[in-house]
C-alpha positions as CSV (number, residue, x, y, z in Angstrom):
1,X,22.9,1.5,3.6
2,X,19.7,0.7,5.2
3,X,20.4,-1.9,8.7
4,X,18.8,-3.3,11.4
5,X,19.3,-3.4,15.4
6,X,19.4,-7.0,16.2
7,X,17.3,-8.1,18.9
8,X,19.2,-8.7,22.1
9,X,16.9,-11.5,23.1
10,X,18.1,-13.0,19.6
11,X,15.9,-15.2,17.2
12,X,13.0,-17.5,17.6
13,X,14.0,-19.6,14.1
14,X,16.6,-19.9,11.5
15,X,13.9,-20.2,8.8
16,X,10.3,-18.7,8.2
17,X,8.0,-19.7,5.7
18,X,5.4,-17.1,5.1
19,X,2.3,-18.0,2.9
20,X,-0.3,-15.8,1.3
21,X,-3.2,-17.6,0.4
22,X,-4.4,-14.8,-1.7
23,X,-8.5,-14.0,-1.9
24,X,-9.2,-16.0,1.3
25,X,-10.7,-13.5,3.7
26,X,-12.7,-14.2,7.0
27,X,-16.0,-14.3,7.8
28,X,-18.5,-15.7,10.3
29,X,-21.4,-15.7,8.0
30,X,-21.9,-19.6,6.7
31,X,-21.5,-21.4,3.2
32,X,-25.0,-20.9,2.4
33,X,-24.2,-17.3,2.4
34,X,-21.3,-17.7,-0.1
35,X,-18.8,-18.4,2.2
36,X,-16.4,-21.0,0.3
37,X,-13.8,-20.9,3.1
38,X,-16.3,-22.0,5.6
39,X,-18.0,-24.7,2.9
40,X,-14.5,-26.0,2.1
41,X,-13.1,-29.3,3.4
42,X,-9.8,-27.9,4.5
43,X,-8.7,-29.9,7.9
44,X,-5.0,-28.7,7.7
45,X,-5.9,-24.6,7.8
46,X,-8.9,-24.7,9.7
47,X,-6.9,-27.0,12.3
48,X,-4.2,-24.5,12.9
49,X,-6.5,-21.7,12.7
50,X,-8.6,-23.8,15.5
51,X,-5.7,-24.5,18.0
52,X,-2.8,-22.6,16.8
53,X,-2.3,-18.5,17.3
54,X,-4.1,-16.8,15.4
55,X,-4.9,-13.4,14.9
56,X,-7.5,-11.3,12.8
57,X,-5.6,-8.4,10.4
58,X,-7.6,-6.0,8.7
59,X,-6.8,-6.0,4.7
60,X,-8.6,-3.3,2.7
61,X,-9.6,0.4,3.0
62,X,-7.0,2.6,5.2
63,X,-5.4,-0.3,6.5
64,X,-3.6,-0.7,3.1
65,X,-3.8,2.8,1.9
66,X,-7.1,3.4,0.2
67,X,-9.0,6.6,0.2
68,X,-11.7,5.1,2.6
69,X,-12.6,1.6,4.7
70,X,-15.8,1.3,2.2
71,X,-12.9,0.2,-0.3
72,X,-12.0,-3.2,-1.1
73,X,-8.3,-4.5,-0.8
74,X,-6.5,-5.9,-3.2
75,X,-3.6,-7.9,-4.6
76,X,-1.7,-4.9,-5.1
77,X,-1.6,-3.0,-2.1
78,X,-1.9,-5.9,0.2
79,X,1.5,-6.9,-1.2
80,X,3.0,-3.4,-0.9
81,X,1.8,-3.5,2.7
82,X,2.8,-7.1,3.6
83,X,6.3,-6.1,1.9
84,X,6.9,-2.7,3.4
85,X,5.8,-3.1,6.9
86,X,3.4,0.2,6.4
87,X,0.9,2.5,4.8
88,X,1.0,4.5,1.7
89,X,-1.7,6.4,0.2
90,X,-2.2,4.1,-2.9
91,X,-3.6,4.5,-6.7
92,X,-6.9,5.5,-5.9
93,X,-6.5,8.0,-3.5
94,X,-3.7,9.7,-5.0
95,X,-5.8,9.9,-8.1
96,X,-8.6,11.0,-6.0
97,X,-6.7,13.8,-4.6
98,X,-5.1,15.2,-7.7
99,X,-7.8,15.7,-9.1
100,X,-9.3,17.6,-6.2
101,X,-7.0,19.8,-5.8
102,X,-6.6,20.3,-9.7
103,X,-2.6,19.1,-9.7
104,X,-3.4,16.6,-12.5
105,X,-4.9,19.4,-14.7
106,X,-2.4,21.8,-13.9
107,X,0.8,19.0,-15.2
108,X,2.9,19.1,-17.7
109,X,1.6,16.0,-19.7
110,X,-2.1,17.2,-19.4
111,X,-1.2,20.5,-20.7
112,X,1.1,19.0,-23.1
113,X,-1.6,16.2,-24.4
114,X,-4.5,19.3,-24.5
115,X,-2.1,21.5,-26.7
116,X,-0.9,18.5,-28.9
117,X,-5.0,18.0,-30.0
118,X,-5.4,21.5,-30.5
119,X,-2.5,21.9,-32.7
120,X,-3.6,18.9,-34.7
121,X,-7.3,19.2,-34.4
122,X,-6.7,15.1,-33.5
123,X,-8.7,13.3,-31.2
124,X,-8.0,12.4,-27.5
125,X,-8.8,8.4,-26.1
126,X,-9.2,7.5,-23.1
127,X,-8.8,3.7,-22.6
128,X,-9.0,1.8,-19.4
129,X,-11.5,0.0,-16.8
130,X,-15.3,1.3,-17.3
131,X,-16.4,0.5,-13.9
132,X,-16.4,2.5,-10.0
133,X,-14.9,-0.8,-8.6
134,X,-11.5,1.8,-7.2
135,X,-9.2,-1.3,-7.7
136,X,-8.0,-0.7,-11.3
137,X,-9.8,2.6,-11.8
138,X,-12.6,4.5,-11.2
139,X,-15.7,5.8,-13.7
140,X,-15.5,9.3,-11.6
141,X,-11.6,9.8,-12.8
142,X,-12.5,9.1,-16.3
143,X,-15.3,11.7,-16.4
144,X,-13.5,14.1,-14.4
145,X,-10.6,14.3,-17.6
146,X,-13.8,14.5,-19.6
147,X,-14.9,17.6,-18.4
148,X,-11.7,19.4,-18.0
149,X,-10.7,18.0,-21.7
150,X,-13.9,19.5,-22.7
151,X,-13.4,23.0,-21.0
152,X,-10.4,23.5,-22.5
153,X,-12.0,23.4,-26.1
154,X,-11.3,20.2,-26.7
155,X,-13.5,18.8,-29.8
156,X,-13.4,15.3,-30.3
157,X,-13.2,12.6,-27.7
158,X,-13.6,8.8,-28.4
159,X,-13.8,6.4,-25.4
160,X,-12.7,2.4,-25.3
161,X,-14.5,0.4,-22.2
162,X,-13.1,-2.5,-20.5
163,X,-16.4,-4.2,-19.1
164,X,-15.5,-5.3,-15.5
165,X,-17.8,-7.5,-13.7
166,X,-15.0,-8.6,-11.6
167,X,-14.1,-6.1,-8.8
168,X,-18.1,-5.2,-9.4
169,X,-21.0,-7.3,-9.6
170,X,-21.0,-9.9,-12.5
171,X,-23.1,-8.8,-14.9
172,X,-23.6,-4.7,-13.7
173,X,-21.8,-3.1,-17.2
174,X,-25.1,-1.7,-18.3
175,X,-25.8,0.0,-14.8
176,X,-22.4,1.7,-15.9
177,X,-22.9,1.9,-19.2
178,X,-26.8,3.9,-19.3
179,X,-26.3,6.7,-16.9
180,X,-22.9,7.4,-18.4
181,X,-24.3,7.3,-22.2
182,X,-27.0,10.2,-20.5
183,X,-23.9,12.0,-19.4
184,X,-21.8,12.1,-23.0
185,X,-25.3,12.7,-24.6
186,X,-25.2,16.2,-22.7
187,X,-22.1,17.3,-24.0
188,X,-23.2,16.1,-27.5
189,X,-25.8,18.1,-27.5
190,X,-23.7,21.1,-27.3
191,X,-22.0,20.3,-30.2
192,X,-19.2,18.0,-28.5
193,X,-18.0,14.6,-30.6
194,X,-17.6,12.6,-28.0
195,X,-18.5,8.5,-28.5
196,X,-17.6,5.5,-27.3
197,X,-15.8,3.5,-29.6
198,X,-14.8,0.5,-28.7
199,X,-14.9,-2.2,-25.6
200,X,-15.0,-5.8,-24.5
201,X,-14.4,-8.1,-21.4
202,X,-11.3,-7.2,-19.4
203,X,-10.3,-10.7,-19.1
204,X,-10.7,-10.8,-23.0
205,X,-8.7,-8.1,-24.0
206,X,-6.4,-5.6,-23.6
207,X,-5.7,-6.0,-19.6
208,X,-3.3,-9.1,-19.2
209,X,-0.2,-8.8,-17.0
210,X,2.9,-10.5,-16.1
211,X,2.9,-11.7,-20.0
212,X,0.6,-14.4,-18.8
213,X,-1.6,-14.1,-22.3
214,X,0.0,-11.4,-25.2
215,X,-3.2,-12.3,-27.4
216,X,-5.3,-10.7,-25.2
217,X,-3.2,-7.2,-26.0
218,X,-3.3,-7.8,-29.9
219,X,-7.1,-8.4,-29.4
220,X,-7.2,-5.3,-27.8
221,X,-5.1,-3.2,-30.1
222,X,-6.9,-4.5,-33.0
223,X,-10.4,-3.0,-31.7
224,X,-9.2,0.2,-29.9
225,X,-6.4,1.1,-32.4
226,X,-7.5,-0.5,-36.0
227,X,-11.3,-0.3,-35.1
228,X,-11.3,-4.5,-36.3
229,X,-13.9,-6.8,-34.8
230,X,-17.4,-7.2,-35.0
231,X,-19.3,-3.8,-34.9
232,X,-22.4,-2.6,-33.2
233,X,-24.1,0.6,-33.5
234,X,-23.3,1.5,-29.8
235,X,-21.9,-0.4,-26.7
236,X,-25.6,-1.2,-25.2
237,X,-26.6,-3.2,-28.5
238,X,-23.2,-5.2,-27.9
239,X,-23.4,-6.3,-24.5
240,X,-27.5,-6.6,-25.2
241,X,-26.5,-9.2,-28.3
242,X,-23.5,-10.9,-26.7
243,X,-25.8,-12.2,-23.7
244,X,-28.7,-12.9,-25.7
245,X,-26.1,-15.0,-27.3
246,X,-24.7,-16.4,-24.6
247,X,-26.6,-15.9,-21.4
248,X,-24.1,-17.1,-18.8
249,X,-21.5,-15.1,-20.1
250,X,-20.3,-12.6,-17.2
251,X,-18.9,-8.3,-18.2
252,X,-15.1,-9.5,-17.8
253,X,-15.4,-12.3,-20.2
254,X,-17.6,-10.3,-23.1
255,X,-15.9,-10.6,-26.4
256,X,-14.7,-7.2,-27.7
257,X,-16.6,-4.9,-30.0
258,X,-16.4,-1.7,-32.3
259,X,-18.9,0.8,-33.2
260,X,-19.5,2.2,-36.2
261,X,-21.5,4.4,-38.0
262,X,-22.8,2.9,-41.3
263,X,-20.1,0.2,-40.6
264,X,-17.3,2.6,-40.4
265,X,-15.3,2.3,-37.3
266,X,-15.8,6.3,-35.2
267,X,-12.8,5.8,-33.2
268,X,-9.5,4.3,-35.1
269,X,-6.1,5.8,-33.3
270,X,-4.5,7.8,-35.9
271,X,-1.2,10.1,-35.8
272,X,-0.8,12.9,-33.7
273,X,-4.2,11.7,-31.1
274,X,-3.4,11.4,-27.7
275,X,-4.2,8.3,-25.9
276,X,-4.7,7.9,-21.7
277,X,-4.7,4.8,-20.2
278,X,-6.9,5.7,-17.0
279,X,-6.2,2.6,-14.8
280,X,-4.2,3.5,-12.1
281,X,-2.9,-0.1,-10.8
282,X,0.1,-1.5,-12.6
283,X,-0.2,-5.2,-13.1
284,X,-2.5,-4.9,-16.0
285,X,-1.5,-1.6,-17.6
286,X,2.0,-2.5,-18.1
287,X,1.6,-4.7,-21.7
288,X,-0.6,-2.4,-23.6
289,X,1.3,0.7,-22.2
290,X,4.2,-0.9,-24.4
291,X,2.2,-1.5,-27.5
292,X,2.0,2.5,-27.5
293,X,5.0,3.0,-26.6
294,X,7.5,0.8,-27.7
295,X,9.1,0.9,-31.4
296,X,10.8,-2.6,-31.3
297,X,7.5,-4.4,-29.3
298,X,7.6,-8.2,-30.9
299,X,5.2,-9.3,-28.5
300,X,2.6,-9.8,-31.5
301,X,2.2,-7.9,-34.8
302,X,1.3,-4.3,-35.0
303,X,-0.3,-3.9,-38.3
304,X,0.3,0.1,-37.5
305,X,2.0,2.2,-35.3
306,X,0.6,5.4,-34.9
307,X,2.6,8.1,-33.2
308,X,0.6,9.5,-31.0
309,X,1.1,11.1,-27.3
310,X,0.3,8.5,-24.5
311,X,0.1,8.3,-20.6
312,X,-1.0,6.1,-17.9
313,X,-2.9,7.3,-15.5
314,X,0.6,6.6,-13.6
315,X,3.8,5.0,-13.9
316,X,3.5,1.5,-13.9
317,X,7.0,0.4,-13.5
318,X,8.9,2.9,-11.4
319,X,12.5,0.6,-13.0
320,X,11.7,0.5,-16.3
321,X,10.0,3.7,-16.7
322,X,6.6,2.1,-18.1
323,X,5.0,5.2,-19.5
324,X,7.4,7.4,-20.0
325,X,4.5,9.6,-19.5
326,X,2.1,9.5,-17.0
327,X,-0.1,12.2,-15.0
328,X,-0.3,11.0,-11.6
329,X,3.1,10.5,-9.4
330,X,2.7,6.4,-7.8
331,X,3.6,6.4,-4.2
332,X,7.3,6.0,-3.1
333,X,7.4,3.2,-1.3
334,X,11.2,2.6,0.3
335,X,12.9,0.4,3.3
336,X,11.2,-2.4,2.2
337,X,11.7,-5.4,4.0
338,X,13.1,-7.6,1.1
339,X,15.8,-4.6,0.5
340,X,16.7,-4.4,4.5
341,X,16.7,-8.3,4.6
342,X,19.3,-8.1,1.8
343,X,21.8,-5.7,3.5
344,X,21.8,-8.1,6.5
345,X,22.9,-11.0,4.2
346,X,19.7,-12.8,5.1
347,X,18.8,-15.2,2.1
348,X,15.1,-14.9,0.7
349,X,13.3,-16.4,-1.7
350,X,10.2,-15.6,-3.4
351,X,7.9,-18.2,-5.6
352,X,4.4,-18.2,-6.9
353,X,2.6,-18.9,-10.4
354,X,2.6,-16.4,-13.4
355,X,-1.2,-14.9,-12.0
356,X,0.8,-13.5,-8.7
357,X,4.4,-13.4,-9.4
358,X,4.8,-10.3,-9.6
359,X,3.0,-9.5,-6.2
360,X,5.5,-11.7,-4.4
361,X,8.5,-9.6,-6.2
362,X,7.1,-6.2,-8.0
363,X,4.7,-5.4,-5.6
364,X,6.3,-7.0,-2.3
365,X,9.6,-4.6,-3.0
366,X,7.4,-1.5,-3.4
367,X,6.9,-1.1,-7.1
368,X,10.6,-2.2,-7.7
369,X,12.0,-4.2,-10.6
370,X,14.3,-6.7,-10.2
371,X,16.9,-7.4,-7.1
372,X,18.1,-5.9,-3.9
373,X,21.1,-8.4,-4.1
374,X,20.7,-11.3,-6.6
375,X,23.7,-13.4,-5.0
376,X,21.1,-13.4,-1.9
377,X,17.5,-13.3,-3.5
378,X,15.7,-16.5,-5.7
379,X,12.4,-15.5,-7.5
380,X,11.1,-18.4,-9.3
381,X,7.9,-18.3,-11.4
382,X,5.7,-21.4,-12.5
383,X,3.9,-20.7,-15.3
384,X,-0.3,-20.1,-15.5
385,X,-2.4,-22.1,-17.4
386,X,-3.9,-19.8,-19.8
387,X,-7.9,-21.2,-19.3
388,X,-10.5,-19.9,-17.3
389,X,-9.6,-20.6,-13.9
390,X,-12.8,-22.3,-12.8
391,X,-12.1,-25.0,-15.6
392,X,-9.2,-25.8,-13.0
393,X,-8.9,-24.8,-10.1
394,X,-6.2,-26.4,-8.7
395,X,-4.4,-23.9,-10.8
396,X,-0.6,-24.2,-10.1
397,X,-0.4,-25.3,-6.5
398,X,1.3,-28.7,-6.7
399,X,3.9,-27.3,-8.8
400,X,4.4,-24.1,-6.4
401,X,4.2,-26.9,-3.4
402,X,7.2,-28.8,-5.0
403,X,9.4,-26.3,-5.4
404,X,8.6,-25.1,-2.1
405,X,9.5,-28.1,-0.3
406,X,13.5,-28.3,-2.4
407,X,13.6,-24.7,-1.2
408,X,12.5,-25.4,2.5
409,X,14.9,-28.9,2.3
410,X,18.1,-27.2,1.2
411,X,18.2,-24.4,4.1
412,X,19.5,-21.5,2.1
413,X,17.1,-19.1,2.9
414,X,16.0,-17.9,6.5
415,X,13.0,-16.4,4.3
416,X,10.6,-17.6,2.3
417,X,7.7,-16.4,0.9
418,X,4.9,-17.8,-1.5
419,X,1.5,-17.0,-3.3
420,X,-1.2,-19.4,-4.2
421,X,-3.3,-17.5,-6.0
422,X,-6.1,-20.2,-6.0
423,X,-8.9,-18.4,-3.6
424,X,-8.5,-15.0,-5.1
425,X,-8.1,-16.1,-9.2
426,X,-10.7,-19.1,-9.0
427,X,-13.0,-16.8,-6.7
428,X,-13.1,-14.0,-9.3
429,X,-15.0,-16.3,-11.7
430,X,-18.1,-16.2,-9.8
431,X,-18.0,-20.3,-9.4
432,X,-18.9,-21.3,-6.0
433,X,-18.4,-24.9,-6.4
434,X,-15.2,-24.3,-8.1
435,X,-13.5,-21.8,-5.0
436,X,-14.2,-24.8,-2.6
437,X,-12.6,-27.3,-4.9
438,X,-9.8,-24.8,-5.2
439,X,-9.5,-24.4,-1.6
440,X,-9.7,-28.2,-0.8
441,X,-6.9,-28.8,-3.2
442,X,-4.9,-25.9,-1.6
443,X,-5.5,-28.1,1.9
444,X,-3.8,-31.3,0.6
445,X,-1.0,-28.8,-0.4
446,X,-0.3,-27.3,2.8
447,X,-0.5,-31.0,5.0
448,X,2.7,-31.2,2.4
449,X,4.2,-28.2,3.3
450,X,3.5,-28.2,7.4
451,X,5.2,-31.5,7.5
452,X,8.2,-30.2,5.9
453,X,7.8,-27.4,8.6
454,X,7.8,-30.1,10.9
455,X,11.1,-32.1,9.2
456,X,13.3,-28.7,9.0
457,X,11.9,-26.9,11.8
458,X,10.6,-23.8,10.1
459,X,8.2,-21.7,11.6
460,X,5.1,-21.1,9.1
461,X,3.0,-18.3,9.1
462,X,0.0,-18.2,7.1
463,X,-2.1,-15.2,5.8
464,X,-3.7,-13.5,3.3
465,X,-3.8,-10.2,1.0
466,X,-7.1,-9.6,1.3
467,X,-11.0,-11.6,1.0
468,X,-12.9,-12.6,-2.0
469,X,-13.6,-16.8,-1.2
470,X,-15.2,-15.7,1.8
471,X,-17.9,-14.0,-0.3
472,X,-19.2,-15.6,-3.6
473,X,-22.7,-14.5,-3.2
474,X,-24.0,-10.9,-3.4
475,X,-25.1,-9.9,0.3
476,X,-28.0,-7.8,0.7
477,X,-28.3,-5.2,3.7
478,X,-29.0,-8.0,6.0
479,X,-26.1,-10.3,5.4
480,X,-28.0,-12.7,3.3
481,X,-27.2,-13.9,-0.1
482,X,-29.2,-12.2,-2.7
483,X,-31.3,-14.6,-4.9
484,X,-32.5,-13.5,-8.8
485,X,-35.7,-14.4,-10.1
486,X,-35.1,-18.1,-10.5
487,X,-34.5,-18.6,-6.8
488,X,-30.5,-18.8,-7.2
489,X,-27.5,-16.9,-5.6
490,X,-26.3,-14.0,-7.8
491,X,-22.2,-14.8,-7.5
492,X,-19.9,-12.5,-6.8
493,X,-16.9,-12.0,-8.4
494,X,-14.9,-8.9,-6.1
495,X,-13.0,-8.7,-3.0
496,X,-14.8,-8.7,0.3
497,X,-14.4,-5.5,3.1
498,X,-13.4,-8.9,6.0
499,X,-10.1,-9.5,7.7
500,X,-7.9,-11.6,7.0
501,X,-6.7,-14.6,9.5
502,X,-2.9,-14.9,10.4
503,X,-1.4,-17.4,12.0
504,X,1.4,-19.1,13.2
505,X,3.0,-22.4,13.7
506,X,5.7,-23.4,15.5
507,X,6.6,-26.8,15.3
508,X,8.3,-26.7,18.9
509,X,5.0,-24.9,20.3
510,X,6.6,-22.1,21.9
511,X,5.8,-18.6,20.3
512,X,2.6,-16.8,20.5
513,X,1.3,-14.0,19.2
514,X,0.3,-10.8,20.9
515,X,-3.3,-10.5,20.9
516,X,-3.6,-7.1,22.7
517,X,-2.2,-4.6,19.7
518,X,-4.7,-2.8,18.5
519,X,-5.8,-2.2,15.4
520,X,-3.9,-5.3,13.6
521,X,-3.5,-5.2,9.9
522,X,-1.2,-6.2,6.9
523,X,1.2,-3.6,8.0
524,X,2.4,-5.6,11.1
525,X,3.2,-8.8,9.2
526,X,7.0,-7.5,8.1
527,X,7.4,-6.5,11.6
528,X,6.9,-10.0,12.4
529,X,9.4,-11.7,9.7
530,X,11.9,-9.5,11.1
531,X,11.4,-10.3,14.8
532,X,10.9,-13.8,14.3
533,X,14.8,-13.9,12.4
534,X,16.1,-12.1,15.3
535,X,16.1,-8.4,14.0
536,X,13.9,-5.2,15.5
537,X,11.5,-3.2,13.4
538,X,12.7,-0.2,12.0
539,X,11.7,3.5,12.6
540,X,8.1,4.3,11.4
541,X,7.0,0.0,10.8
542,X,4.0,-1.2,12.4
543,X,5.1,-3.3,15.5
544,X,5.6,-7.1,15.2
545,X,2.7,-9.5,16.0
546,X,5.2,-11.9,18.3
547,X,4.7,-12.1,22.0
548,X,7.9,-11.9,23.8
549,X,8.7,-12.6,27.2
């Protein structure tokens, strides 16, 4: 059973609050540069920033295992890190490399999926993320199957593309979209059948998580699987229509589409196809992974249920085996801090709204269903709204605030830990004015919850998993938001490359934080929640962020 060394010098509290204040990242540049963090009336957080310690902690690239620091962060891995107290090579690079170095080609599923369309003379899908954003998936991935599916004779190929403009700029799907059409129109030229066949908005269908929305699944399955919804004679003339239609509409929210030839969908899943799911991150590939794979699924109404071979990209759900099939081993992520925390009969408890649950719980216990030790562990959930966040963007703060403050006022639990999700879901929409109203109403939240610090003497770190409020503007090469032709900001929707602040109040004023360890990132926070409850670091974490002595 995994212990810790107590620390002679003993503890610095009997409770800790940690909060993530997810998408709020750090930056010096100013509001009119997209900065919602800096625009934002938010006297409570930039107070303690101002004259409490505070540190800066780098959040994306190799700090939280990505295959290079000109990679965003992201919910995912920032909770992995923050929960496991170090670095794992994540999705992305793992995919990266096994493709490199052929291991993905050379498996057992890929071999088995490439035999199973010979045999049948059936036609291999590939469904996920149509974008190079490396947070779900990546466009090079999906073409690399492509050409190995291709080289090993394979004759028909039908594609389904989930627009981004999230984790990628806004309105970029064509910039995707043309080049890639230039590259299948190669291979069709030499005979190959391969077509796109269907697509839409990823925050319209197919990609919902934590069973926030299960329409957005049957919407899905009804345009990849049954070929039903409105149909185009290829994906360009859909997006082309849908924002001549609607001209503020953004790539994630673009209804779904099929395309047919002579109104005939080309791309229906029938028995005996094989179907990949390419995304590589979890969150958003669990639901539709069990629409393919689950017999009893009651989630919404299957109108068929082809039997056909499917994969993620990887496992989704290391506990519940979510693919059964998959073609890329996820990372094994152990001695996480929640599972070391339970073996030392230290109480935690773990809250956030529907949109981040799962990061506070799945993600935070490195890909791990369920509990360490139930009799010690509370998860609670609020449920999402299911609206677009920027039509409110208070989201579900003051309901995560008052359950926070009967958790902090009954004392069971020498660790807490919460999302609000507000900076990171309301900044993905692109709505400046929205972000800062999300962040002010965040502010009034936390005066609540520092004066319950103050009442039951908790010590309160805040933080974050990575930026995305710091940035709502595209930047050009010089730092300065990028203007389109009518002289306004083009919004961003993605995470930001910045630090993240952390920092830490005491409400007797006596701890401090080390400013002089280099190379501070997500990975030292655990470190910290350990030291600050009286326990020393294991083996292998990165060191704690508290100034002894």
């Amino acid at each position: 059973m995994l212990t810790l060394k107590k620390n002679p010098n003993g503890s610095l509290t009997k409770q800790v609050l940690l909060i993530v204040l997810d998408g709020v990242g750090f930056t010096e540049k100013g509001y009119e540069n997209g900065n919602a963090v800096a625009k934002a009336q938010m006297p409570v957080l930039k107070g303690l920033w101002k004259t409490h310690p505070t540190v800066l902690l780098k959040a994306h690239g190799t700090a939280v295992g990505m295959p290079s620091d000109d990679d965003m962060g992201n919910s995912e891995v920032g909770h992995n890190v923050l929960g496991s107290g170090r670095i794992f090579d994540q999705g992305a690079k793992l995919v990266s490399q096994s493709i490199e170095n052929g291991s993905l080609f050379a498996g057992p599923i890929w071999k088995k999926f490439i035999s199973n369309c010979k045999s049948h003379q059936s036609t291999f899908h590939f469904l996920g993320l149509f974008s190079d954003g490396n947070v779900h998936s990546h466009i090079d991935h999906l073409k690399a199957m492509i050409d190995n599916a291709i080289k090993e004779d394979i004759k028909k190929i039908r594609l389904h593309i989930l627009l981004d403009g999230r984790d990628v700029p806004e309105k970029s799907a064509l910039d995707y979209l043309n080049p890639f059409e230039e590259y299948l129109d190669s291979y069709r030229k030499q005979g190959i059948d391969i077509l796109i066949a269907s697509g839409g908005g990823r925050m319209e269908l197919t990609m919902d998580r934590y069973d926030a929305d299960w329409s957005m699944v049957e919407r899905g399955w009804n345009h990849h699987v049954e070929g039903e919804g409105r149909i185009f004679p290829s994906a360009k003339e859909a997006i082309e229509t849908f924002r001549k239609e609607n001209p503020s509409v953004i790539d994630q929210y673009l209804p779904g589409f099929v395309i047919g030839d002579h109104g005939k969908p080309v791309g229906k899943v029938e028995d005996n196809d094989a179907v990949v799911f390419f995304n590589f991150r979890g969150d958003r590939s669990i639901e539709i992974s069990r629409a393919f794979t689950e017999d009893s699924l009651t989630n919404f109404n299957r109108k068929r249920f082809p039997k056909v071979e499917f994969a993620g990209m990887m496992q989704y759900d290391g506990d519940l085996f979510i693919p059964k099939q998959y073609l890329v081993a996820p990372p094994t992520i152990d001695r996480t801090m929640g599972e070391y925390f339970a073996n030392e009969g230290v109480a935690q408890y773990a809250l956030s709204e529907t949109q981040k649950y799962g990061h506070v719980t799945f993600f935070w216990n490195g890909n791990r269903s369920g509990y360490f030790n139930q009799t010690l562990e509370t998860y609670e959930e609020v449920k999402s709204d299911i609206i677009p966040f920027d039509q409110k963007p208070e989201m579900k703060a003051k309901e995560i605030t008052d359950n926070l403050v009967l958790a902090l006022t009954s004392h069971k639990f020498p660790f807490l830990r919460v999302n609000y999700a507000n900076g990171d879901m309301v900044g993905h929409t692109g709505n400046m004015d929205a972000t800062v109203r999300g962040l002010e109403y965040l502010d009034v939240c936390l005066e609540r919850v520092k004066k319950i610090c103050d009442e039951t003497g908790t010590v309160l770190c805040i933080t974050a998993d990575h930026g995305n409020a710091d940035e709502m503007y595209q930047l050009t090469k010089k730092g300065t938001a990028e203007t389109s032709k009518d002289g306004k900001p083009v919004p961003k929707t993605s995470h930001t490359l910045n630090p993240v602040q952390f920092v830490l109040y005491d409400p007797k004023g006596k701890i401090k934080l080390n400013q002089n360890i280099e190379e501070k990132g997500l990975a030292n926070v655990a470190a910290t929640m350990m030291d600050l409850l009286g326990f020393e670091a294991p083996v292998g974490y990165h060191p704690s962020l508290i100034q002894r002595g």
